[in-house]
Backbone bond lengths (Angstrom), bond angles and torsions (degrees), N, CA, C in turn:
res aa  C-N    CA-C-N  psi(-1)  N-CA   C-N-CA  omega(-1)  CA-C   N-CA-C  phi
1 X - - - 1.449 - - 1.529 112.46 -
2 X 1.680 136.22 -44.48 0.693 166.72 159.66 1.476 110.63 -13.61
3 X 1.937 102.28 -51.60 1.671 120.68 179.55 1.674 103.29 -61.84
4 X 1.172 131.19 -33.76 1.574 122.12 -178.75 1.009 103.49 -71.76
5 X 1.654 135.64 -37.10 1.654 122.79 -166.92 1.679 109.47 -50.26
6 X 1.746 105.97 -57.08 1.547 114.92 159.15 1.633 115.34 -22.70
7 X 1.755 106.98 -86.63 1.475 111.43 -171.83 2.224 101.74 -52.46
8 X 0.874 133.72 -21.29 0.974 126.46 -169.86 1.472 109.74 -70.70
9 X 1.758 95.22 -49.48 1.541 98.62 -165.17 1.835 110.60 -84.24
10 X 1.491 122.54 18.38 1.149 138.47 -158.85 1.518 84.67 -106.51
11 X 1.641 113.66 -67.40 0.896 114.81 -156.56 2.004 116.14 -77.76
12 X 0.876 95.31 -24.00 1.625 109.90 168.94 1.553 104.57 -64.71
13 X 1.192 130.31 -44.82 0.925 127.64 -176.12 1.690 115.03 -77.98
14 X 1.101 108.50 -40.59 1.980 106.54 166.26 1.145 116.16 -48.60
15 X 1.854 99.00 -37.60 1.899 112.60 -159.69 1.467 105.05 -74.85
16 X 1.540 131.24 0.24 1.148 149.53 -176.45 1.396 119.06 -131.77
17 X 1.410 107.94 10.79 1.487 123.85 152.08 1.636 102.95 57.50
18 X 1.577 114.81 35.98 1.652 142.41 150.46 1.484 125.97 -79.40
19 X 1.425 96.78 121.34 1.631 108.45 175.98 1.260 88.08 -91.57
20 X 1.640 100.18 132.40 1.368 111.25 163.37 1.703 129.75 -38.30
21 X 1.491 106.08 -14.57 1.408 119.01 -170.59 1.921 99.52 -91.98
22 X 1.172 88.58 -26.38 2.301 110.80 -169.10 1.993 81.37 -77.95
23 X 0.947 131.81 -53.55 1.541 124.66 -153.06 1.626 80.57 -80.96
24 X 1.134 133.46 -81.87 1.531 140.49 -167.99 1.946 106.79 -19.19
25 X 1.427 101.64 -51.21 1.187 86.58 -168.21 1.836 98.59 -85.24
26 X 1.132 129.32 -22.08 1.672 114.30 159.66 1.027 114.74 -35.12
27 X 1.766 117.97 -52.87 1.248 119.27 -166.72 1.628 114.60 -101.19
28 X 1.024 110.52 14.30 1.580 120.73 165.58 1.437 117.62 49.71
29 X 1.222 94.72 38.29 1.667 122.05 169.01 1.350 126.03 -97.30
30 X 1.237 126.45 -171.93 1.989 116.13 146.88 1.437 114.86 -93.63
31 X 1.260 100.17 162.09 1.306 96.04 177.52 1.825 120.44 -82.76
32 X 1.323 87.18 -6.35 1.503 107.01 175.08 1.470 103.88 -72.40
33 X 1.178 132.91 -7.08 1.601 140.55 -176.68 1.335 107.53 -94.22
34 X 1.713 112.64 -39.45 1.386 109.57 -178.32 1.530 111.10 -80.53
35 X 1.507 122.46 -23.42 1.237 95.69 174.13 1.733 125.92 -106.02
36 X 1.277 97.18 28.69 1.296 109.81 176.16 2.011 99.55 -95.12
37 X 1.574 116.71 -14.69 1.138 103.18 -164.42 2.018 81.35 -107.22
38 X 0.518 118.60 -25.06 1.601 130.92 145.29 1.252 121.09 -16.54
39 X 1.338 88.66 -57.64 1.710 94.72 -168.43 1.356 102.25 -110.12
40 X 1.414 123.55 6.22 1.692 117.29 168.80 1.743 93.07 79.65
41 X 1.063 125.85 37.56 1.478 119.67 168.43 1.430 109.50 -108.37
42 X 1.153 118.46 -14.46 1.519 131.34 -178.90 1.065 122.45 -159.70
43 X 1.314 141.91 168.58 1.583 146.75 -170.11 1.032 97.78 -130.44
44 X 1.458 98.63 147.96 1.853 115.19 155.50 1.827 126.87 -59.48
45 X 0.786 127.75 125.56 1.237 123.10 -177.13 1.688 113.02 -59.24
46 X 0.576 133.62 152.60 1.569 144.95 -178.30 1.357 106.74 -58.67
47 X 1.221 129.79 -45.94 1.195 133.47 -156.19 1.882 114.79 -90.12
48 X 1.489 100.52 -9.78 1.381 119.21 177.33 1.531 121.20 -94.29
49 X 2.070 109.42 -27.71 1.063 114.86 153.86 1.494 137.49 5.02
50 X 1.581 107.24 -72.41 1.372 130.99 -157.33 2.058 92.18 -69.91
51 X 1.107 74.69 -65.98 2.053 89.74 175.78 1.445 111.60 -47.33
52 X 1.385 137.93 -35.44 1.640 126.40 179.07 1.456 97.29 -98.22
53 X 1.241 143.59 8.07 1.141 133.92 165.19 1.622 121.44 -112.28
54 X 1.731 106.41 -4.82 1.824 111.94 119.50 1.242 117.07 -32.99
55 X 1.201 123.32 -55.42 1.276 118.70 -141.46 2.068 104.00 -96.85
56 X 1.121 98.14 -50.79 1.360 132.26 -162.49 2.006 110.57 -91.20
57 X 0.940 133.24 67.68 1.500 119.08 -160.10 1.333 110.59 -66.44
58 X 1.470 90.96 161.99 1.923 105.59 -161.20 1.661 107.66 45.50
59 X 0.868 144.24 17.63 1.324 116.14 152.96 1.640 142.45 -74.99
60 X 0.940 76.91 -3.55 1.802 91.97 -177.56 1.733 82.12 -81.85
61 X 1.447 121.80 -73.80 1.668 119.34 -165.70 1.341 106.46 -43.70
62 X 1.197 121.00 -52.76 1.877 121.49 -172.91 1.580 105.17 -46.43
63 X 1.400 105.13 -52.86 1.630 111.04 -178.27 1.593 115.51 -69.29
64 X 0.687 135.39 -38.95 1.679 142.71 -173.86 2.057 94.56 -82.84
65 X 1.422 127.95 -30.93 1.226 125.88 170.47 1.538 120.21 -69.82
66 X 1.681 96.19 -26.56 1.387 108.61 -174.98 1.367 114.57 -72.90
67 X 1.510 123.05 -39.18 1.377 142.88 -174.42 0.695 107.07 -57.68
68 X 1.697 126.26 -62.59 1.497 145.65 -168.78 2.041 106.58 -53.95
69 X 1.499 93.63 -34.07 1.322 87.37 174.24 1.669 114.85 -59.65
70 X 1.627 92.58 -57.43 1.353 106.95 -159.40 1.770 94.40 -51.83
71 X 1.089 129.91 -35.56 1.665 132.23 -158.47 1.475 94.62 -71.85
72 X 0.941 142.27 -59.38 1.297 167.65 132.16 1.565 117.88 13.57
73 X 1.429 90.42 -60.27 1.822 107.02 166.96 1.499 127.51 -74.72
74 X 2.043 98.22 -25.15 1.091 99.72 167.70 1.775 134.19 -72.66
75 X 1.742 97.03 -43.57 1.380 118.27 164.31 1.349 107.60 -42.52
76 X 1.482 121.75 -61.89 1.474 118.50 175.29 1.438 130.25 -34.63
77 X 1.398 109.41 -59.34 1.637 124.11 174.51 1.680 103.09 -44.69
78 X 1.388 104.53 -58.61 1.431 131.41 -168.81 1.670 92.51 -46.87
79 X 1.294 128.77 -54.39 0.984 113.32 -160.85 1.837 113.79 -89.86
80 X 1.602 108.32 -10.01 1.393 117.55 -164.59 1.816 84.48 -91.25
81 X 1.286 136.47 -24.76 1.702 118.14 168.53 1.170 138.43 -44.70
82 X 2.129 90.09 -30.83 1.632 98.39 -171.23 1.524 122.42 -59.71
């Protein structure tokens, strides 16, 4: 699930006509950060969320929908062991 946050935040960011280097310095990062979350090599921290979805719309909802899955799938398993 994890791999769409990447393609999401790639494509939100083109769709707003952002160089990965143009969002980085909004978010006062490197730009070497954005395309590592880009490329699914790393994640955004939670706490930065709120700030790239300034920038980026709906991304904060896609990501917080995504989790809920994953939590969801986990509880499930969790409960299909017993």
């Amino acid at each position: 699930m994890n791999i769409l946050l990447g393609k999401q935040i790639a494509m939100l960011r083109k769709r707003n006509n952002m160089t990965q280097a143009e969002l980085a310095e909004k978010l006062s990062i490197s730009y070497q950060a954005i395309s590592q979350w880009e490329h699914s090599n790393t994640y955004p921290d939670i706490t930065i969320l709120p700030e790239i979805a300034k920038y980026l719309t709906y991304l904060l909802i896609i990501y917080l929908e995504l989790q809920v899955v994953i939590i969801m799938k986990i509880i499930t398993s969790f409960y299909l062991m017993k």
